[in-house]
Every structure is written in structure tokens, then in C-alpha cells.
N, C-alpha and C positions, 0 to 999 in steps of 0.2 A: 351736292348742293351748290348753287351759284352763289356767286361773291355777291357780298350787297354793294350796292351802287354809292357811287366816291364823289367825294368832293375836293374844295380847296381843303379840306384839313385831311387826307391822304395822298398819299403815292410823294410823299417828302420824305428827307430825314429827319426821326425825332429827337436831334439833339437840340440842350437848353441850353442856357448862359455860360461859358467854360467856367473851369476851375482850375487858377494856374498852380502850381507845384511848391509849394512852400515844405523848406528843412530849417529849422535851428539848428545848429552845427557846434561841433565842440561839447556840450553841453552831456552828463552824464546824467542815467536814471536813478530817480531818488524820492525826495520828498515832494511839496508841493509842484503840482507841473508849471512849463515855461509858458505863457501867452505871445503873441506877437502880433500887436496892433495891428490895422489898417498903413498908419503910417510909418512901421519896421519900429514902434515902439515895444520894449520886453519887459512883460515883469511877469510874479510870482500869483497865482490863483489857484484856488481849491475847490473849483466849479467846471464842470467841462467846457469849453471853450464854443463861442456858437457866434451867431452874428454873420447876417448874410454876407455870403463872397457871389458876382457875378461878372459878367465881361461885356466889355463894349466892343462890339465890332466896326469897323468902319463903312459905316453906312447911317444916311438921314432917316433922324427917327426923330419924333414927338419930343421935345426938348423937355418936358416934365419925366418923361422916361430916363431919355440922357443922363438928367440929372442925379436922377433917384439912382441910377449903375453907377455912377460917377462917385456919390455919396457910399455906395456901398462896397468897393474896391474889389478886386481879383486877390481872392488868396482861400488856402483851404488849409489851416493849420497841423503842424507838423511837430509836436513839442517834444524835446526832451530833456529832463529833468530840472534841477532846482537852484544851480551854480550861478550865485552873482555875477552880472554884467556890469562892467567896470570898463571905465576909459582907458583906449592905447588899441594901438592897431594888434589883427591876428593874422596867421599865416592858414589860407587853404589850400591841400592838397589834392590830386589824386591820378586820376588817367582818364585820357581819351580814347574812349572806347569803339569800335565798330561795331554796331548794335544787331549784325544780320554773324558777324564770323566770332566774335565776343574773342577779338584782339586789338592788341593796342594799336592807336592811329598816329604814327610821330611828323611831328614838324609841323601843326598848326597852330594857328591864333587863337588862343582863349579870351574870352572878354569877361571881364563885368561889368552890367553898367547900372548905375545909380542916377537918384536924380542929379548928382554933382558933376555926369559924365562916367568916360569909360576908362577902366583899367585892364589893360591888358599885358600878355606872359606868351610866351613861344612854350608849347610842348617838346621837350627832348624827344629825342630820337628810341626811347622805350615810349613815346608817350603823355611823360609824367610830367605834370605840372605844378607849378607854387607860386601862389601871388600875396602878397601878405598884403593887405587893406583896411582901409577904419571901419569899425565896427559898424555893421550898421547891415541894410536890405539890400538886395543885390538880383538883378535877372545874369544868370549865364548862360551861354552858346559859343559856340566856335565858329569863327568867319575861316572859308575858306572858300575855293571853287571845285576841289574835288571831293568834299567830304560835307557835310551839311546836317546844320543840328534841324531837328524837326518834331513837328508835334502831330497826334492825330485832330485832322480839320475837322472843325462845327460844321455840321449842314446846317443850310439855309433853312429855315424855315418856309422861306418863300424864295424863288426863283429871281432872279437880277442878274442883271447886266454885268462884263467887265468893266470898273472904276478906274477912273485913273488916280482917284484920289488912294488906293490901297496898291498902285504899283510903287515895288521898289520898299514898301515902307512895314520895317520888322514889326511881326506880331506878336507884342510879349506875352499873351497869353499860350505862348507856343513852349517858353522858355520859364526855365526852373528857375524861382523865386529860393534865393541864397539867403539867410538870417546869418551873417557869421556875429557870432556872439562869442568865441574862442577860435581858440587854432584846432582843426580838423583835418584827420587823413581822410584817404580813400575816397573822395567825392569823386566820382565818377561822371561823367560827363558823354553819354553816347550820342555818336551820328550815326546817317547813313553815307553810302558813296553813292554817290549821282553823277551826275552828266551835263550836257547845255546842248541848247537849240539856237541857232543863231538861223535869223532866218529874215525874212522882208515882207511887207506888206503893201500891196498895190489892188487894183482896181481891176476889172477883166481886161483892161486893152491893156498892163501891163506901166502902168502910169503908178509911181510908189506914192503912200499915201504917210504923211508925216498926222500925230497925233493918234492913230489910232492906239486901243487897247487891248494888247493881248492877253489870252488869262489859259494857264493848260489846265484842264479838269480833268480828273479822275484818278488821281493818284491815291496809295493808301497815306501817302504823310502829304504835309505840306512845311517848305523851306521856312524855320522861323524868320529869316529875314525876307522873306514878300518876294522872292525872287523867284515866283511863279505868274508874276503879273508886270508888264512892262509896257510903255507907253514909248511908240517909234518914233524915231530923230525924223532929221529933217529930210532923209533920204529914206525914210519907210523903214529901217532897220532895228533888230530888238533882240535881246540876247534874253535867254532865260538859264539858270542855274535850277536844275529839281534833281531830287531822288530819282534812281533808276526805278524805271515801271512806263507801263502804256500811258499814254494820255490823247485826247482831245482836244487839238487848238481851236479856242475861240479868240474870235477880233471883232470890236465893235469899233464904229465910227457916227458922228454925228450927220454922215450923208450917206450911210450906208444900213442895211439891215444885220448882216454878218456875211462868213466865211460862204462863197460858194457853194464850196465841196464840204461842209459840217460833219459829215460821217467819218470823213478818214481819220486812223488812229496812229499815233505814232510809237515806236516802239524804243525805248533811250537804256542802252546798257550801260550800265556802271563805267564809269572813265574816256564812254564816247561823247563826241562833238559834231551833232546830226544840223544839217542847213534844210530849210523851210521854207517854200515862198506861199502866201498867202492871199487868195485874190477875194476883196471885197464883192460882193456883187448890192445891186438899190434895191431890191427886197420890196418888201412891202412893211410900211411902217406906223403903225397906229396909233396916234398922242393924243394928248387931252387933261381933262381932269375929271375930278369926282365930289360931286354935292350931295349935302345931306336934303331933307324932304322941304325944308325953309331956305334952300339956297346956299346955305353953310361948305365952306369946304372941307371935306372931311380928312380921317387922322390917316396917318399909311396902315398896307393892307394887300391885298391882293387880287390881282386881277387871273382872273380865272377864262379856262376854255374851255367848251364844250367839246367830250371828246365821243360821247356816245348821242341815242338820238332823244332822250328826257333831261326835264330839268335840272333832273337829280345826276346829270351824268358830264357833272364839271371836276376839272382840275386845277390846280394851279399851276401857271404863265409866265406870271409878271408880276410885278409889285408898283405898288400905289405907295408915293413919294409922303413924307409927316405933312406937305402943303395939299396935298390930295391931287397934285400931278402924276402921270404917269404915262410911259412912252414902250410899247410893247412890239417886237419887232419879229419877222419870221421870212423865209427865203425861200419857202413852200408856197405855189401856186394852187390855190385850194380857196374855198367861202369859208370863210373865220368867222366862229360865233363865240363872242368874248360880252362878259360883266365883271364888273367891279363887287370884290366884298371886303370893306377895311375893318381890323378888329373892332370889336364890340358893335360892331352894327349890323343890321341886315343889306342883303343882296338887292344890287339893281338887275332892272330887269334887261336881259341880255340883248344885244345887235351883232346882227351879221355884216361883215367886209367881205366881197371881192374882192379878194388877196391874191395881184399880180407883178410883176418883177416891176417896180418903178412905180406903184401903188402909195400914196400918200392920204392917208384919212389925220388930218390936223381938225385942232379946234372940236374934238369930239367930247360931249358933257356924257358921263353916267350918273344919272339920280336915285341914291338910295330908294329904297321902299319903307314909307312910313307905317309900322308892324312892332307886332311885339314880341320878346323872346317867346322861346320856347320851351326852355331850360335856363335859369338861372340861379347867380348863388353866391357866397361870399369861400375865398379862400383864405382863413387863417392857419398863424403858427400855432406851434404846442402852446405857448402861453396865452393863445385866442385873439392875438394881434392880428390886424389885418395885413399880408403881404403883398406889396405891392407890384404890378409889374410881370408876372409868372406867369409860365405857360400851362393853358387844362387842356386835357387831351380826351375826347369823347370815341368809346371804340360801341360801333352796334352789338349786340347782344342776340335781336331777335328778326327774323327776316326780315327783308324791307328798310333796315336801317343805315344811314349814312356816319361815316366819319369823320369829324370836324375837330380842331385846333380853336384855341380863343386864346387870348389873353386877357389878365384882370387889370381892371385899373387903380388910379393911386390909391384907392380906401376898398381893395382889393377885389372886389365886386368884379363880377363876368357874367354872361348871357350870350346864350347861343341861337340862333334864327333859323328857321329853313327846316325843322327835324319831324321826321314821319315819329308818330306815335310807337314807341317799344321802349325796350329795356337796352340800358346803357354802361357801358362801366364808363368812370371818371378818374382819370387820374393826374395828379399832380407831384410836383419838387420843385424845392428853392435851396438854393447853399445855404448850410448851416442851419435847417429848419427839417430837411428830410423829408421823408412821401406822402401823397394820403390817396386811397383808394377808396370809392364807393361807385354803388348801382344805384341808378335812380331809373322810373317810368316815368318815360315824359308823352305828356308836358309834365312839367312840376316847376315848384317855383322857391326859394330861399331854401337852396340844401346847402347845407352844411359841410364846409369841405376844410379836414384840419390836419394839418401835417403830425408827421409822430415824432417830430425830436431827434436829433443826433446821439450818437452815442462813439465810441472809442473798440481800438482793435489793438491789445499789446500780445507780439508775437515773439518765436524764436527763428533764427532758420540754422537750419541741422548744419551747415558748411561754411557758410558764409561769419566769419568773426566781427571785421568790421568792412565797412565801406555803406554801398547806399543800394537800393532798388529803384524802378518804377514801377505804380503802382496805376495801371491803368484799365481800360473795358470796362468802366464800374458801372453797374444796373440793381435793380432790384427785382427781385419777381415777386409778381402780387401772390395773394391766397389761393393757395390748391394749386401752385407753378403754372397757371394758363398764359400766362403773357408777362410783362417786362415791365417796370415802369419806367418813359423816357427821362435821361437826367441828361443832362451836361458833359460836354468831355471831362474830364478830370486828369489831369497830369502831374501825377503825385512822385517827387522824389525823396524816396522813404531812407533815415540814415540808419542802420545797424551800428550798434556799440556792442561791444562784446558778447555780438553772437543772441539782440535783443533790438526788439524797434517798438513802437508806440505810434499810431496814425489817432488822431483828432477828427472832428466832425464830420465822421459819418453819417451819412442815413441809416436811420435803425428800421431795420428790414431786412428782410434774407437779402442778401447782399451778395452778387458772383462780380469775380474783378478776374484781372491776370497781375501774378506781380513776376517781372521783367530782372532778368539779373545777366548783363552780356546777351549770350547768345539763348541764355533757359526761360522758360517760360511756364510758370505753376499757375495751374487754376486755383480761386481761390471762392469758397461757399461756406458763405458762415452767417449763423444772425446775430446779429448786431442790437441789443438792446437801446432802448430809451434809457440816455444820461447813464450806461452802465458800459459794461467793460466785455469784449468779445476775445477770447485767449483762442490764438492758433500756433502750429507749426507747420512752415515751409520751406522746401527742399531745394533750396536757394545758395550757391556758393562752388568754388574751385570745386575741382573731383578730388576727393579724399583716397587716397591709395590706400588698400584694404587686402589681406591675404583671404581668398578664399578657400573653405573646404566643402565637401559635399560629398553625398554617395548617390550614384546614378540605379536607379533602378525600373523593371519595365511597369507596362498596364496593372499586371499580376501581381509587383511588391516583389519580387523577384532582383536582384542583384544579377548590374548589367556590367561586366568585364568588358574591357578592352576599348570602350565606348569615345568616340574624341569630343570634349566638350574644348568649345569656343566662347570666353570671353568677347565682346566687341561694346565699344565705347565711342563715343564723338571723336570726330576727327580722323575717324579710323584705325584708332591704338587697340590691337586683339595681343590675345594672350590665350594658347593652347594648351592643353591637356589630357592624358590617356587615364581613364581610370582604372586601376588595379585590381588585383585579382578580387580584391573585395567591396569592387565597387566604386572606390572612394577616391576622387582626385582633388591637386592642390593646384591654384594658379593665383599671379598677379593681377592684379586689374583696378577698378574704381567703385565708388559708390554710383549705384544707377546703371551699372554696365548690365546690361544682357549676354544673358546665359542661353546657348544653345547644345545638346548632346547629339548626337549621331549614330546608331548602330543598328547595320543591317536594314538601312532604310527606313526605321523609325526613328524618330523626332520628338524631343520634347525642349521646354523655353523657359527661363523662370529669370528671372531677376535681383541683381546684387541691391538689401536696401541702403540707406540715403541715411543709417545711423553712423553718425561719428565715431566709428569705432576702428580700431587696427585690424582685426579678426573675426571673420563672421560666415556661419553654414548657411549653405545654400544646398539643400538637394533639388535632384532634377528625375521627374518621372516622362518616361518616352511616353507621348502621344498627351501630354499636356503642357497647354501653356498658361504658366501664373506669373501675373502680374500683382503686384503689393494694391490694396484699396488705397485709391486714391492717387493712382499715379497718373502722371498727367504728360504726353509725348510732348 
């Protein structure tokens, strides 16, 4: 079956608003749980905790939006327990982590910073850090040049330009939001190890171009402090600091289109220092702006391409500024057929450019088309309020259907334009509000769209006593697991107290995450009720030394003498063994290690579990391999 034909509201990532990482810290499990305001304020409540959390990124948007993310702060609560918060400083501890080898990272700068500024502690040489500070909210990272805190990046919703407004300048929705409310070990703090690009920026005759902005795309993380985006001195030169992995350098200039050569990719290992020259070329450049049907200039939005040969076969470009400017650029020699479509409105109708090197289309107007939805509807919360500001995601259903993205406005109302008659699924999320999925045949008109509520996840993990996880990949899968509902990054630094943790506002929803501990990495699928309680356990924490026993036997049930089974573990710690005349062999090893046997050429695998215990059987049958339900590589 062919794909149905795309619009501005596919072939993007569907990530929404982030969610940064909030722990209360110190604090034990008990009676009434901990709250932590918007503004790091803490008290005691006996209601689940809720109240939207979103993120402002840097970038011009619609100043009633601004405001309304502004008004609703970045944070996703983290509470544990019910111990009075009382005046006088607390001491934090724990280790800096390397998040790819889940060893410790010594000799860097730890920060917190508040809004009163920053405090910072040098990690010893195991690692291990202590800062003692006033109670109160706290973002933390580590500054350094070889090692680098980092978060997984929002995709854009829409396509834009390198800023220079976001070079160089930390993203705290990258970095764990710290509540120290007491003294706390084990805060864990991971980087990765990265690399730098020093490199220059000139023009094709080799003329260096001061001002420009570079930005590397495509990494799996991005550096909390901005050091993926740099803006060249006076001699065209620019340093960037990123995680090791491939990337993409783009440059933008206000006299230039971009990068020549746009396809080459660079390849940065961990602890190298790679040089880069980068040559502008005049492209072709297309600016202007965007009116609505009375002359109006409309809200930002998206400027779109044609990439196939029907109406219906646009993508998203470019983006349309909150004044309804927009300046769209390309270094492909080709006829460009570009329109404008800003949220909540309908499409103008498209113009083609001869698009050639030193091509300048200024002064160009796109005129809405005065139409009417085709789909709309109101998105409220569980309590039937209206949410403002949030993204609805429109997926086709029935052949012929397109996929489109909207946003609601302040009294949460959205409408979609442009949509061939079928079936649809809709879905939506807001922090602290949770999902809502339905189908509708459109047209139709006032559907109902109502989120289900947060709920809470209090778990164990089998190894782990105290310290902290991340808890990240958070999604939802709709009804009957056909697809996913898009949310937000979420960057959750979860604390463990005695081998016990507690997460706050979740979307209640089958809900699949990873939760992150050093180097391990557990899946996590569980449903998460409305305003109720979801109990798990994960296999989270150091390797627990464990004596293994077992009797090896073959396909038949037959006792297999002389057999050599192999222990192997991370790292590469093995532990061997012959089993005896009756089968039965003993060896050292870990929770989670894999078991292999050997004899006469057959093979069987089975696995040590992940319970906390000193001693534990393991048999192993030749020509099977068992794996424990639910294990996760």
C-alpha cells in the first residue's frame, strides 16, 4: 500500500514542550508526600501533584504563548516523603559519572546554579563530590572540555535556521533540576566524553566571514551548555565542544545561503580536536512575510515545500517568524515551490522561485486563504479546563489522508485546514495533564478532546540501595499498541532511598520509558492509572556477587558430565567451570551474568537472575537458550 501523501505536519520530530528533571533530595518515604512549587517552594499535600510543566526554547514566538510557558515553568515532580524543610544549609553528595562506561569521571567542575548564581566543588580523583548549599532549587552539570553534561534534544517542530541568539548559551532544560531540602548521598551526576571542532568560516574565494553561525546537527545528545552552536570572531573562527558521534556542520550568514558542501559529515571521537574550514556559498535566498485574508500579519508557523508533484505533497522548510516574517534559504539550483502555513490558519497558495546561486527573491507577500476548518475542537484537561498552547497531532487512518500538526490557542481551541475527507486518529499531551486519543471523520466540527490525568509510579530496584537513576524515552502507546503518543523529552533524575523510588506526574497511560543507571539500561512498560499508583520493579544497581549452582543436562533430560560452563559479565569478568560426574557445577559470578555450557559441540545459555540474594540455581539445558521474562540487554 502507498504512503499517504505528507504535509507540513510530517516528516518532523514529534517531540513537545520538555520536561526538565526535578529530585527532592534527603527526604525519606513516609506519610503525606513532598510538593515543590514552580518557584523551588516545598510543602506537604495529600493529592497527587499536577500543574503544567513546559519549556521555552529559544526562539520568537507569539508573546501570549511566551508568556503562558513562562507562567507555567519547567519542572516534572519528583517527591519523596514527608520530613520538614527547615532553615540552614545541606551538604550534596555523590559521583561523576561516565554515562557510556558507568565509571567514575575525576577532576571536574560541578556546578549549581540558582537564581542567586553559581556554586561550585572540584570532583576528586575517585570522582566524588560535596557541596554543601542553602536549601533551596538548584540546576546541576559539569563544566568541562573533555567530558560534558548533556541532555536528549527536542526536535523542532519546524525547521529554522542557526541563532545566534542560542550560541554559546546553556540550556537548562538539559540539566537536573536539584530540590535539596536535606543532606543527600549518591546524586549521581553523568556525562558523556566528547571532543571539539575548531574550525573557520569563509566565503568561496577563501575571504573569513566574522558573524556567522554555526550549529552541528545530528547528534544523539546535545551539550547542556549551548556548546553546539557558535557564532565566529572577527577572523571567521569557532570552536565547538560536543559529545563524540557524527554530525552535520551548518553556517548561516545574513549574506549568505549556507555551507557549500552541506552533505559532508564529520566524524568526532571521544578526546579528539578535528579542524574544519567552512565555505559560505550566496545560494539563493527567499524573504518576506505572511498576511492573513484582511491584510493582517499573521502568527509564526511554517513555511513549507513542495516536494512531490500535487498540492497535497508539501513539507516543512522553514518557519514563519510570531511578526509573520520569514527568510528561507537553500544552495540547490532547482525551481522552489514554497507556501506559507502559520498555526491555526489555513495555507496560501504556493509560488515557484528560480532558485539559482546569488538568487535573491525579497519583499515577497504569502496571502492566507480565507476557508474554513476542516476539523476542529477544543483540548481540555481531566478537570475540563481548557489547555492552552499544546500540540494535536493528526495521523490518516484511511487512504488518501494527510498528516498535520496544529497547535491550540489561549482558550485551547485548534482547527485544521487542507484535510481530504477520512478517518483520523488525534492525539494529544500537556505536562502534568497527560494524553488524550480519539478518531474522528472529517470534516467534523467541536470534538472533544480531554486529556486522562497523571498518575504516580512507586518502585523497587533489585541492586541499587541508594543513589539516583534517569528516567528517560518516555511515550505512551495508544489503544491496541498501533502507535505512540508524541510527548515531550522528559529528563527525569529519579532518587532511590533504601532500595525504593517514587516518580509524580506521569501520564496515565501504558507508558514505555528507559530508566538509566551508569552504564544499564532497563526497559520500562507499565500502566499508570489516573490520580492512582503504578508499583514496579527494576533491575537497577552495582553487580551483586552471587555463588552459582546448577546441573547441566542435554535436549533429552539426560545429565551432561564433564560439560565447561562459562560465567561472562560486563566488563569482561568470566568465571569457569566443569560439571561433575552428576552434572552439577559451582562458580562465582554476578547478578545478570550469562551462563553458557559446552559439550561435544552442543550449546545451551540461560541466565544468573537480578534477585538480591547470596546463592542461586541456575540449570542449563544444551541446545536452549533462556532468558528471564523481561529482561532487557
Amino acid at each position: 500500500m502507498s504512503k499517504p501523501p505528507v504535509t507540513r505536519r510530517t516528516r518532523i520530530l514529534l517531540a513537545g514542550v520538555a520536561l526538565a528533571a526535578v529530585v527532592v533530595l534527603g527526604l525519606l518515604s513516609g506519610d503525606a508526600p513532598v510538593r515543590v512549587g514552580p518557584d523551588g517552594t516545598i510543602t506537604r499535600s495529600s493529592a497527587p501533584a499536577g500543574g503544567p510543566a513546559s519549556g521555552v526554547r529559544a526562539r520568537t514566538v507569539d508573546p501570549t504563548f511566551g508568556n503562558a510557558l513562562a507562567r507555567a515553568g519547567r519542572g516534572g515532580t519528583i517527591a519523596f516523603g514527608s520530613a520538614e524543610v527547615t532553615d540552614g544549609d545541606v551538604t550534596i553528595s555523590g559521583t561523576v559519572v561516565d554515562a557510556r562506561a558507568g565509571t567514575p569521571v575525576p577532576s571536574v567542575e560541578v556546578v549549581f546554579r540558582s537564581e542567586r548564581g553559581e556554586e561550585a566543588v572540584q570532583a576528586g580523583e575517585d570522582g566524588r563530590y560535596a557541596i554543601t548549599l542553602a536549601r533551596g532549587r538548584y540546576r546541576a552539570f559539569v563544566r568541562d572540555e573533555s567530558v560534558l553534561s548533556v541532555g536528549r534534544p527536542e526536535g523542532p517542530r519546524l525547521p529554522t535556521l542557526p541563532s545566534a541568539e542560542v550560541a554559546g548559551v546553556p540550556d537548562e532544560g538539559l540539566m537536573p533540576i536539584i530540590v535539596a531540602a536535606a543532606d543527600a548521598d549518591a546524586v549521581d551526576l553523568s556525562v558523556v566524553r566528547g571532543g571539539t571542532i575548531i574550525g573557520q568560516v569563509t566565503d568561496t574565494r577563501g575571504k573569513a566571514i566574522a558573524g556567522a553561525v554555526v550549529r552541528a546537527r545530528g547528534g544523539a545528545w546535545r551539550p547542556a551548555l549551548g556548546t553546539d552552536v557558535a557564532e565566529t570572531d572577527a577572523l571567521g573562527n569557532f570552536v565547538l565542544h560536543l559529545p563524540a558521534g557524527g554530525y552535520v556542520l551548518e553556517a548561516t550568514h545574513e549574506r549568505f545561503a549556507g555551507v557549500a558542501d552541506s552533505s559532508e559529515r564529520v566524524n568526532l571521537p571521544a578526546g579528539a580536536k578535528l579542524t574544519s574550514t567552512l565555505a559560505l556559498t550566496a545560494g539563493c535566498v527567499i524573504a518576506g512575510r505572511v498576511i492573513d485574508a484582511k491584510g493582517n500579519a499573521s502568527s509564526d508557523g511554517a513555511i513549507e515545500k513542495r516536494w512531490g508533484a500535487s498540492d497535497l505533497e508539501f513539507g516543512p522548510a522553514g518557519s514563519v517568524e510570531s511578526d509573520g516574517t520569514f527568510r528561507w534559504v537553500t544552495t540547490e539550483e532547482a525551481d522552489v515551490t514554497l507556501r506559507a502555513w502559520p498555526w491555526k490558519s489555513p495555507p496560501s497558495q504556493s509560488r515557484t522561485f528560480p532558485c539559482r546561486d546569488g538568487a535573491r527573491f525579497t519583499d515577497v507577500v504569502f496571502t492566507l486563504q480565507d476557508r474554513a476548518p476542516d476539523i476542529e475542537g477544543t483540548l481540555v484537561d481531566e478537570h475540563g479546563q481548557p489547555v492552552p498552547f499544546a500540540f494535536v497531532d493528526l495521523a490518516p487512518q484511511s487512504a488518501g489522508g494527510i498528516g498535520q500538526q496544529e497547535r491550540t490557542d489561549a482558550n485551547g481551541h485548534w482547527q485544521v485546514f487542507s484535510m481530504p475527507a477520512g478517518s483520523y486518529r488525534i492525539s494529544a499531551s500537556a505536562p502534568g495533564h497527560g494524553v488524550a486519543v480519539t478518531t474522528v471523520q472529517a470534516p467534523a466540527r467541536a470534538v472533544a478532546l480531554q486529556l486522562g490525568g497523571v498518575g504516580r509510579i512507586e518502585g523497587t530496584t533489585t541492586l541499587l540501595v541508594a543513589g539516583t537513576f534517569e528516567l528517560t524515552d518516555v511515550s505512551c502507546l495508544d489503544t491496541g499498541r498501533r502507535g505512540r503518543v508524541a510527548l515531550g523529552q522528559q529528563h527525569r533524575l529519579v532518587q532511590v532511598v533504601g532500595g525504593r523510588f517514587t516518580i509524580d506526574d506521569l501520564p496515565a497511560c501504558n507508558l514505555v520509558a528507559r530508566a538509566i543507571w551508569r552504564d544499564q539500561a532497563v526497559r520500562l512498560d507499565v500502566e499508570v492509572p489516573a490520580s492512582g499508583t503504578a508499583r514496579v520493579e527494576i533491575a537497577l544497581g552495582p553487580p551483586h556477587a552471587k555463588t552459582v549452582h546448577g546441573l547441566v543436562r542435554d535436549a533429552d533430560g539426560r545429565i551432561v558430565r564433564d560439560a565447561l560452563v562459562t560465567a561472562a559479565y560486563k566488563g569482561g569478568r568470566t568465571a569457569v567451570a566443569r560439571s561433575d560426574d552428576a552434572g552439577r557445577f559451582t562458580l562465582q559470578t554476578f547478578s545478570g551474568a550469562t551462563l553458557s555450557a559446552d559439550h561435544d559441540g552442543a550449546q545451551g545459555l540461560a541466565t544468573v537472575g537480578m534477585a538480591n540474594v547470596d546463592e542461586e540455581q541456575v540449570d542449563i539445558m544444551l541446545g536452549v537458550v533462556d532468558r528471564p521474562r523481561g529482561w532487557d540487554d
